[in-house]
C-alpha positions in Angstrom: 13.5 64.2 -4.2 14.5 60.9 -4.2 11.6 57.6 -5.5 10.7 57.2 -1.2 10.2 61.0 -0.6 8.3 61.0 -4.0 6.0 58.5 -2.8 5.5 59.8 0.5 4.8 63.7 -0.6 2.2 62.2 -3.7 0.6 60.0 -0.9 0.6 62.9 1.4 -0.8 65.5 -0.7 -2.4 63.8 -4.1 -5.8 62.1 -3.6 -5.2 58.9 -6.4 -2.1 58.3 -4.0 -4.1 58.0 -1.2 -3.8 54.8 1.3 -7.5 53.4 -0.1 -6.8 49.7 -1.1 -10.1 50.1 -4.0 -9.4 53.9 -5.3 -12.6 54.9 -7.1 -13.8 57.2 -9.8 -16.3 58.1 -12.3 -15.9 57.7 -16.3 -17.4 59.0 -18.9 -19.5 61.6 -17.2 -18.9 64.5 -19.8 -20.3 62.7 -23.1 -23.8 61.7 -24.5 -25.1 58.5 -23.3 -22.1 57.9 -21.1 -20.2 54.3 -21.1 -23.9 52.9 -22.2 -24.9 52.6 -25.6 -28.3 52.3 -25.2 -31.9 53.8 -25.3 -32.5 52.8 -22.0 -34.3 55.5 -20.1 -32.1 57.6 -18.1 -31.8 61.0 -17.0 -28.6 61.7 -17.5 -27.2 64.4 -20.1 -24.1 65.6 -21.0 -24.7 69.1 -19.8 -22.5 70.7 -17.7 -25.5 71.3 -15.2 -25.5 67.6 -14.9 -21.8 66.4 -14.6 -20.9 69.0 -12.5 -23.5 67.4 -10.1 -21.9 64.2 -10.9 -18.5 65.6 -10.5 -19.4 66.9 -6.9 -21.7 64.2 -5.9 -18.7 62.0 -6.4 -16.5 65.0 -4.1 -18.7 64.3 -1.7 -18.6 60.6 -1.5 -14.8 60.9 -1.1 -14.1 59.4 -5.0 -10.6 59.9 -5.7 -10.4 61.0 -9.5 -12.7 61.9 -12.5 -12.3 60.6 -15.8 -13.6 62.4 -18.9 -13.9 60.8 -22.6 -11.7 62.3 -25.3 -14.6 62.8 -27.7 -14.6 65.1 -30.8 -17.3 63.4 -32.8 -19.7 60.6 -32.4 -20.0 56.9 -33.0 -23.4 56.8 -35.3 -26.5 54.4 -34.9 -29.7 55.5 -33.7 -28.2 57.0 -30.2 -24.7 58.4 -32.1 -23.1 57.1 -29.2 -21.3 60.2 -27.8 -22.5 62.5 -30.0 -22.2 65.3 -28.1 -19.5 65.9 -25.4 -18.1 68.9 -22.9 -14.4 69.3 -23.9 -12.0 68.3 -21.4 -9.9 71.0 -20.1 -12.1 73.6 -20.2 -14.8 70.8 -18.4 -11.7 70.4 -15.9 -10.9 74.1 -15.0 -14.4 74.5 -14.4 -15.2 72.1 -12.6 -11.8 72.4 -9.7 -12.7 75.9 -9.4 -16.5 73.8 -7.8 -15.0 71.0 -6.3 -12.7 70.4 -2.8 -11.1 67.5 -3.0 -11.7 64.9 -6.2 -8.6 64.6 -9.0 -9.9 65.9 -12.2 -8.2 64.7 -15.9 -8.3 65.6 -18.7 -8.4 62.9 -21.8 -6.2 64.5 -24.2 -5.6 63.3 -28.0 -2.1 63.8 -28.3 -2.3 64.7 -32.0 -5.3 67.6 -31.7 -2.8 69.6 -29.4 0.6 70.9 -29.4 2.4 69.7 -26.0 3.4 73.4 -25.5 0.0 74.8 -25.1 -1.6 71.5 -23.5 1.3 71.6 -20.6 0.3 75.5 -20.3 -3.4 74.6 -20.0 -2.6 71.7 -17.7 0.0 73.6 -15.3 -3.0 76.6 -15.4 -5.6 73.7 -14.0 -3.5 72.7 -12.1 -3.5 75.6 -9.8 -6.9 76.6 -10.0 -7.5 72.7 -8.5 -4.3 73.5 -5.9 -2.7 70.0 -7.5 -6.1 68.0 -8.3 -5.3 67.8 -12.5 -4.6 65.3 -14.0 -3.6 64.1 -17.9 -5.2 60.7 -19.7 -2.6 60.7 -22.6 -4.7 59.2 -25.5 -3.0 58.2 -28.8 -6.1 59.0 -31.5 -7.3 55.6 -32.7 -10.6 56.8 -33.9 -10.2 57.8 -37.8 -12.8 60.1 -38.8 -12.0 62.6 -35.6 -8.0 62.9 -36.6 -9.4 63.2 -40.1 -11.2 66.0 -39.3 -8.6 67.8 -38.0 -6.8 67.4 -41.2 -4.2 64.8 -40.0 -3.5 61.6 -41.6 -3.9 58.7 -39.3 -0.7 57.4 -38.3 0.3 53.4 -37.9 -0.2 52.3 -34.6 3.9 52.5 -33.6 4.0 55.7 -35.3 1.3 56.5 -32.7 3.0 55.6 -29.8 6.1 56.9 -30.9 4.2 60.5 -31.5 2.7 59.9 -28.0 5.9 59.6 -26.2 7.9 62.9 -27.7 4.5 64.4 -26.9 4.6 63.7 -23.6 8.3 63.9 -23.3 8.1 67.4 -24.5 5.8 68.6 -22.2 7.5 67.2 -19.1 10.5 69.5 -19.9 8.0 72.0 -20.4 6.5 71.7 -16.4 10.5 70.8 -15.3 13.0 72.6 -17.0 13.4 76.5 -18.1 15.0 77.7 -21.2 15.8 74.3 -23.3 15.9 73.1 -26.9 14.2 69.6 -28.3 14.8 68.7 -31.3 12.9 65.6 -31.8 11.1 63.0 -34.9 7.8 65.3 -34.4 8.4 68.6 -32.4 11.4 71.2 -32.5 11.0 73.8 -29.1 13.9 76.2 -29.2 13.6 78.0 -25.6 11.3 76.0 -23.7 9.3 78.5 -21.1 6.8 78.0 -19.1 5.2 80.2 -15.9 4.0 79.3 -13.9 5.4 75.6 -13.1 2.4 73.3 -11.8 1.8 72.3 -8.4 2.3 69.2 -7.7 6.0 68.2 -8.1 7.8 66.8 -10.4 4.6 67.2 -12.6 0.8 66.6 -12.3 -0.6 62.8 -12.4 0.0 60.9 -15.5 -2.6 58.1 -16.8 -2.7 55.8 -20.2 -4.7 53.2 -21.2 -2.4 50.8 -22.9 -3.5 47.1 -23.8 -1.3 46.4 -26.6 2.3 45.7 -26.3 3.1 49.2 -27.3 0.9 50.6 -25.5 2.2 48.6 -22.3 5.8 49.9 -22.6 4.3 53.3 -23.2 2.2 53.5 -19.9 5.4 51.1 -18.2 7.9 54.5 -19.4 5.6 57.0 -19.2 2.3 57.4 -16.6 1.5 56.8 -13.0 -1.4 54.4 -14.0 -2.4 52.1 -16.5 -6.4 51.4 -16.9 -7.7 48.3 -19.0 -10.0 46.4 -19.7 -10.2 43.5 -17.5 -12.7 40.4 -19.3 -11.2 38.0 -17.2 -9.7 37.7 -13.4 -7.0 35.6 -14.8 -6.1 37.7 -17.9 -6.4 40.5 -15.3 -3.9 39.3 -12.9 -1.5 38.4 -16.1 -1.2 41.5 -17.7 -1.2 43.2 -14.4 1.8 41.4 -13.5 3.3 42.2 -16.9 3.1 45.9 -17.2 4.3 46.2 -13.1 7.3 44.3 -14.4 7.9 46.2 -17.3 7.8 49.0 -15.4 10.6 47.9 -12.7 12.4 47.5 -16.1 12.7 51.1 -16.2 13.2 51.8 -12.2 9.6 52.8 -12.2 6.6 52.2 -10.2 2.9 52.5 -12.1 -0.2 51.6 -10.3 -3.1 49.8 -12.3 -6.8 50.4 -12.3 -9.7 49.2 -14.5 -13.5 50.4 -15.5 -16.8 49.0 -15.1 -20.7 49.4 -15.3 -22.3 49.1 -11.9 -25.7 47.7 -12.1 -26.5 47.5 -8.4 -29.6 46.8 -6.6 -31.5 45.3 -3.3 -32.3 42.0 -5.1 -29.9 39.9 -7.6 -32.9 39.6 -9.7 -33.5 43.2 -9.9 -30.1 43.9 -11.4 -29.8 41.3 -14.2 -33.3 42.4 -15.4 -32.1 45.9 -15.7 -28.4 45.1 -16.9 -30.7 43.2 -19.6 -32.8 46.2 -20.1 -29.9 48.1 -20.9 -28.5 45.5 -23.4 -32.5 44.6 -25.2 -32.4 48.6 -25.6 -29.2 48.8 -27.0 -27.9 50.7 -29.9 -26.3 47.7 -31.7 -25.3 49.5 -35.1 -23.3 52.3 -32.8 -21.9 48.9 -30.5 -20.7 47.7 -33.8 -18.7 50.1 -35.5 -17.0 50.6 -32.0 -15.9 46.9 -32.5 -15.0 47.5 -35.7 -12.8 49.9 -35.1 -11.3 48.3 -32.8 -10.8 44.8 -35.1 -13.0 42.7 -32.8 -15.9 43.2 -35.4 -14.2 40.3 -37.7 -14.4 36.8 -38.9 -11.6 36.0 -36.4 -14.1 35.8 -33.9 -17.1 33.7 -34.0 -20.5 35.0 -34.2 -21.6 34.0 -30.2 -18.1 36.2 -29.5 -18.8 39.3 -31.2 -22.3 39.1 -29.7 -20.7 38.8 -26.0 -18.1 41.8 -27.5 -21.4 44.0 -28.1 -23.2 43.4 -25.2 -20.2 44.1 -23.3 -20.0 47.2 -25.1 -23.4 48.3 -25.2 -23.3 47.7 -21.2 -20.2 49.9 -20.4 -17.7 50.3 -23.0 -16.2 47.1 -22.4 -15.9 47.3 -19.0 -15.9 45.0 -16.2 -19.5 44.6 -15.0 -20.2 44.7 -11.2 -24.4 43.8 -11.1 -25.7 42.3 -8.3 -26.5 43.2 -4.7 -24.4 45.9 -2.5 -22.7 42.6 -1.1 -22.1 41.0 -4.4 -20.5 44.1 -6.2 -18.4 44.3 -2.8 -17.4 41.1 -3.4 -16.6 41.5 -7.3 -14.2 44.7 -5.9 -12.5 42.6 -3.5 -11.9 40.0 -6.5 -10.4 42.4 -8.8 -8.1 44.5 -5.4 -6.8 40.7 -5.2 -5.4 40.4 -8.6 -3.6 44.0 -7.8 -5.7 46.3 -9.7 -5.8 49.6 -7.0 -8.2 51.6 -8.5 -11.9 51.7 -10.5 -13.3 54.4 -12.4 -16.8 54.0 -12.8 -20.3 54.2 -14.7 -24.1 53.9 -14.6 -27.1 54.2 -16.4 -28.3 57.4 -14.4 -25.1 58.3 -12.6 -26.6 61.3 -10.2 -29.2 58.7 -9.0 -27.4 55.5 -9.1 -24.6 57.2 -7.4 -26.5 58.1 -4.3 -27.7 54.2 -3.8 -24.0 53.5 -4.2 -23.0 55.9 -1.5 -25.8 54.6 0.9 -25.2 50.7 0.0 -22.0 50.0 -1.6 -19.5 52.1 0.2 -20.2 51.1 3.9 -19.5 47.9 3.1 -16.4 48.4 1.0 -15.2 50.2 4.2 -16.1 46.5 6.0 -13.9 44.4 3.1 -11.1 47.0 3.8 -11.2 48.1 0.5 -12.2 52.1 1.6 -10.5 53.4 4.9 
């Protein structure tokens, strides 16, 4: 089929294609403490009890897509920040086989699994969902986990460059019959694969790329691009960007962001607890994370890395929507302006903050024109 009649069967048939201006999701549902790193009291666990009554709570709401965490190990500090967490293809084959109509992915580390048996398990999900799976193609930034598996960590290019013969290799696998590769990383003599997934040409694709190689990557490669967004402006910048890089290679990608929704009746009432969640927060486990990730550094002054943690601590770096039904409304309409199309989100307690959300928060998104 030709780009128009792709677009028009994905919109037809694949909920993240939908015709909602504001798609929305939920992140982070399958590991401890969630996208909060905090001791903040909560009821939610990473059980699969619990987020598969998150998974169809957000079913029921109409929430286009679910978003796991690639984790294999924790983060340390007093919470070991997502310690413990349900493994995402199995969580996702179990949880289309109890849910209708949501998208389910699966965050996959491309170096913990050989593309031939993660486009099997994916092309399996894929029918048991009838075309709801989805991948979130992760490159393995976090040391000690590819350690554990034995591998030495690879140079950030190197990465990327693993990434995209991993993915490459396991397109052929869901398109073609009967071929050979014979690439920098992976040698497939015979290629075969039955049954073929669902959706056509191949299930959803998503990346979270901020750097420059990771912006080509996601531009070539996926459907969607998620990143952080600290900024409207920066927003709006690199959303232009990787839509442009994209047209470089006669593709179209869609970009979406994250956030921690701290939402209640008063204004008042949601700063205090987005402050409760920061006063409680696990600020060793918030900085390793930074760390990690190079922010944790004399590059940036003291009164930044602060803001970095908090931001952290209060969803993983997300955007923050707190305020009122109206004013979170209004913070969505900002960030559908600068051309994001989608939102995966968090909360504290997702099963009960969700239901306010549903009651409050989507009626008037469906007034903005943000939720049909």
């Amino acid at each position: 089929m030709n780009a128009t009649e792709l677009m028009e069967y994905r919109r037809a048939t694949i909920p993240v294609f939908n015709d909602n201006t504001m798609k929305l999701g939920v992140f982070g549902s399958n590991c401890s403490n969630g996208c909060t790193i905090t001791h903040a009291e909560t009821t939610y666990e990473a059980t699969y009890e619990h987020t598969l009554a998150i998974a169809q709570q957000a079913d029921r709401l109409g929430f286009e897509l679910l978003v796991p965490v690639g984790r294999w190990r924790g983060f340390g500090g007093s919470t070991d920040f997502n310690g413990t967490s349900i493994v995402t293809y199995t969580r996702a084959a179990a949880l289309a086989a109890r849910t209708e109509h949501i998208m389910l992915f699966s965050t996959s580390h491309a170096p913990t699994i050989h593309p031939i048996v993660a486009a099997k398990q994916g092309a399996t999900i894929d029918h048991i969902s009838n075309g709801r799976w989805g991948l979130n193609i992760v490159c393995g930034w976090f040391t000690p986990e590819m350690e554990m598996f034995g591998a030495t960590q690879m140079d950030h290019a190197e990465r990327y460059r693993y990434a995209g013969e991993w993915i490459q290799v396991i397109k052929r696998m869901w398109t073609e019959q009967g071929f050979d590769h014979h690439g920098e990383f992976f040698q497939v003599k015979d290629g075969y694969l039955l049954p073929k997934p669902v959706q056509q040409p191949y299930p959803t694709l998503i990346n979270a790329g901020f750097s420059p190689a990771g912006k080509d990557f996601a531009a070539r490669e996926v459907d969607f691009n998620f990143m952080a967004v600290d900024t409207l402006e920066n927003g709006k910048a690199i959303t232009t960007e990787i839509k442009q890089l994209a047209r470089q290679y006669q593709r179209q990608i869609g970009i979406m962001t994250y956030g921690l929704v701290v939402c209640c009746d008063t204004e008042k009432e949601a700063h205090q607890k987005y402050r409760y969640i920061v006063e409680k927060g696990d600020w060793e486990a918030a900085r390793t994370i930074l760390g990690l990730l190079g922010i944790e550094s004399e590059s940036f002054s003291e009164q930044h890395r602060t803001e970095f943690a908090e931001r952290f601590i209060a969803g993983w770096g997300g955007y923050p929507l707190v305020g009122t039904p109206e004013q979170v409304v209004d913070e969505l309409c900002k960030l559908s302006r600068i051309g994001l199309e989608g939102i995966i989100l968090s909360w504290l307690d997702y099963n009960e903050e969700m239901r306010y959300f549903g009651e409050k928060v989507l009626p008037l998104m469906r007034q903005a024109g943000l939720r049909q």
